[in-house]
N, C-alpha and C positions, 0 to 999 in steps of 0.2 A: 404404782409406777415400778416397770422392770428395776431390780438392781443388780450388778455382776461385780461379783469377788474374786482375786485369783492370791492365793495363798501361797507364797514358797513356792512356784512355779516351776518346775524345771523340765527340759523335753532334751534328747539325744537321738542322734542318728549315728549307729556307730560309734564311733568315737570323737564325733564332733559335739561339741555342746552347744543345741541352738535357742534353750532358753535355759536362764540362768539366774534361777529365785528371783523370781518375778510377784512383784506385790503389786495387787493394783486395785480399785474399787472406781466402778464408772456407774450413774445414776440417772436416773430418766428426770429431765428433759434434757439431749443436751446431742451435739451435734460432735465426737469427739476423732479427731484424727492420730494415725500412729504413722507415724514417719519414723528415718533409718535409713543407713546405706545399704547396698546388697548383702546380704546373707548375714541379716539383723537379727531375725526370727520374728519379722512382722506378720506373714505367712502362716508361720507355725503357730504363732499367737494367736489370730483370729481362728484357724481351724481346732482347737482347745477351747478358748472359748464357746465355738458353736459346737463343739461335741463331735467333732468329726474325728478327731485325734486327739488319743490317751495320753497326757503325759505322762513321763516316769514318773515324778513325784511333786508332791503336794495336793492342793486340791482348790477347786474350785464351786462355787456356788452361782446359783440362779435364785434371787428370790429368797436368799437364806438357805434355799436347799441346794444340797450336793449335787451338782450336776449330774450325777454317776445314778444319780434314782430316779432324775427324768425319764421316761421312755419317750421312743422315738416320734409315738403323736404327739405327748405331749412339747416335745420340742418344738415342732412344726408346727401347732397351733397358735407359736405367741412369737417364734423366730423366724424371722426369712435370711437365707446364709444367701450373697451373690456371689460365687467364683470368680478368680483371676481368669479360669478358662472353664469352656464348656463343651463338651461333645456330647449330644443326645445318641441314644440310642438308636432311634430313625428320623427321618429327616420331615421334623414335622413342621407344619406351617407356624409363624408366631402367634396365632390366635392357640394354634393348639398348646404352645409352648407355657404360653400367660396362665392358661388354662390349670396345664398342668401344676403349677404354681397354687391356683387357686381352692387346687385339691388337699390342700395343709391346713385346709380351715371349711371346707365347704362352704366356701361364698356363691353368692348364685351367679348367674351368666351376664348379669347387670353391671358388673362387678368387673367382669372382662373387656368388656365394653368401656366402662368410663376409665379404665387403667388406663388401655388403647387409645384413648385420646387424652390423658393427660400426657400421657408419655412420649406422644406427635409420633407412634407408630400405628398408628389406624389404617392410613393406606397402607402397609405392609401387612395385612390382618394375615392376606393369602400367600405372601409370600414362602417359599420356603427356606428352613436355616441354613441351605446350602447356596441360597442365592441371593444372601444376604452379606453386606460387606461387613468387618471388623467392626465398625461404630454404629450398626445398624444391629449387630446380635447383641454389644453390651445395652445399647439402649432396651434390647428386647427383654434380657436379664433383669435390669434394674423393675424393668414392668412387671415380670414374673414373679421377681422377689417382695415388692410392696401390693403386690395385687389383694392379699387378704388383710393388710392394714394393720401390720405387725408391732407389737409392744418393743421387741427390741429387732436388729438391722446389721446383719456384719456383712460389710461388702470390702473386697479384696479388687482394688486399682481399679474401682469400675469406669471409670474416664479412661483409662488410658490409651483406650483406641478410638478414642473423641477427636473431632477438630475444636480449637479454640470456642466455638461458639456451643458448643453442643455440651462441650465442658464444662462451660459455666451455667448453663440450664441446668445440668446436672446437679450440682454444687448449690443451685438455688433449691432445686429439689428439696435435696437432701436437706438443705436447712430448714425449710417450711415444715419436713415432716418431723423434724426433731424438735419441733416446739411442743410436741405432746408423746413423744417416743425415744427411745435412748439408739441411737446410731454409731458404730465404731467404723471407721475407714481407713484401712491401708491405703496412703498417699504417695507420689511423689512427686506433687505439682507444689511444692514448696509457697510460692507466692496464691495459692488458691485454698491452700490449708491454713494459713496465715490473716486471710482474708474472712474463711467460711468458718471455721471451728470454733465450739467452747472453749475446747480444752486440746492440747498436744501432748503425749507422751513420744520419746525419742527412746528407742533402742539402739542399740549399738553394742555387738559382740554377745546380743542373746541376754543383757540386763537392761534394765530403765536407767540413762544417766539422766534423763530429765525427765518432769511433768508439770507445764505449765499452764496458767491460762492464755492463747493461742498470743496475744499480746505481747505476752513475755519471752517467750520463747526465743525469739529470733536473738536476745541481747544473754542466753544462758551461755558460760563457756564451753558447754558441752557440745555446741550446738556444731557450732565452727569446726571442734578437735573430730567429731564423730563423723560427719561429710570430708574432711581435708580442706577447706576452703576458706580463703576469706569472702566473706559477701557485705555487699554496701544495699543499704535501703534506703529505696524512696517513696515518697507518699506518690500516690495517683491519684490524677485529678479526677474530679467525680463524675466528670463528662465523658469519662475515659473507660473503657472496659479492661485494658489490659497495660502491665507495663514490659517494654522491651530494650533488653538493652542492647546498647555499641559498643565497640571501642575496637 
């Protein structure tokens, strides 16, 4: 089972500091969301993680090993990373896109096929990424990303250009496949991280003030100070897919 360590984490950009000794250890099986207000370093966090971005200092592991001795196959062999955003190089159809995904593990073509329909983008197979709407490329992404059936899962707001119902598919998704694989998601559907996750970590200002089990979190004081808000909770009934408020 994957495991991920981050040691005294720290990352800058100039002279801002967007992570800030970061201690965290996240363990397979488990479905783990990071929530934070804007310019939390939720971002910065998953691309350190996935190896995309060096921090200044500390360190981090995979598996007990230094992330820094992974090479770049072996990364892709057992990680699928899904971006906040995606621009291909050219504009290829989502079959070719899933595909290319699939080239991280050389799964065979069977493989592309049953993504493509678990993912309810089948009839999109031919379309191309230019003539595809917002919720129709992340849906594609998320295809691309589990297509080789990956040990561990970082995905960066992949809902976020979902409608309500595609959202929650999503979110079911991702729980199903975290019953045998370790999943991190940058969120900010607040009531669907609450709803779907093991576990929450909250940043805020580039540190973890909280890490709970998803349960708890809502009642941490950190929770409230680090959004600016007061928030009231209610149970939803179970006949009910969403709750919304008035007032």
């Amino acid at each position: 089972m994957m495991r991920l360590e981050c040691r005294e984490l720290g990352a800058r950009a100039g002279g801002t500091v967007l992570l800030d000794g970061v201690n965290l250890t996240f363990e397979a099986p488990a479905l783990v969301g990071i929530l934070g207000p804007n310019g939390a370093g939720k971002s910065t966090l998953l691309r350190c993680l996935a190896g995309y971005r060096r921090p200044d200092r500390g360190e981090l592991l995979w598996g007990g090993r230094p992330l820094s001795s992974w090479t770049a196959a072996e990364r892709g062999s057992v990680c699928g990373y899904c971006p906040q955003q995606f621009a291909p190089a050219w504009d290829y159809s989502v079959a070719e896109i899933v595909a290319l995904g699939r080239d991280r593990n050389s799964v065979g073509a069977r493989a592309v096929d049953e993504t493509l329909r678990e993912h309810g983008v089948e009839e999109l197979s031919d379309r191309r990424w230019s003539q595809l709407s917002g919720g129709e490329r992340a849906r594609t992404m998320l295809a691309a990303t589990l297509v080789t059936r990956p040990s561990l899962v970082l995905a960066d707001e992949p809902g976020a250009a979902l409608d309500m119902r595609h959202r929650l598919a999503l979110l079911e998704r991702l729980k199903r496949y975290a019953a045998s694989a370790l999943a991190v998601v940058v969120m900010h559907d607040i009531d669907l991280a609450l709803r779907f996750c093991d576990r929450l970590v909250l940043l805020d200002g580039g540190r973890v003030v909280a890490d709970e089990p998803a349960s708890g979190l809502l009642h941490a004081p950190a929770f409230e100070a680090a959004f600016g808000l007061r928030l009231q909770a209610e149970q939803r009934r179970v006949d009910r897919d969403w709750v919304i408020g008035l007032g």
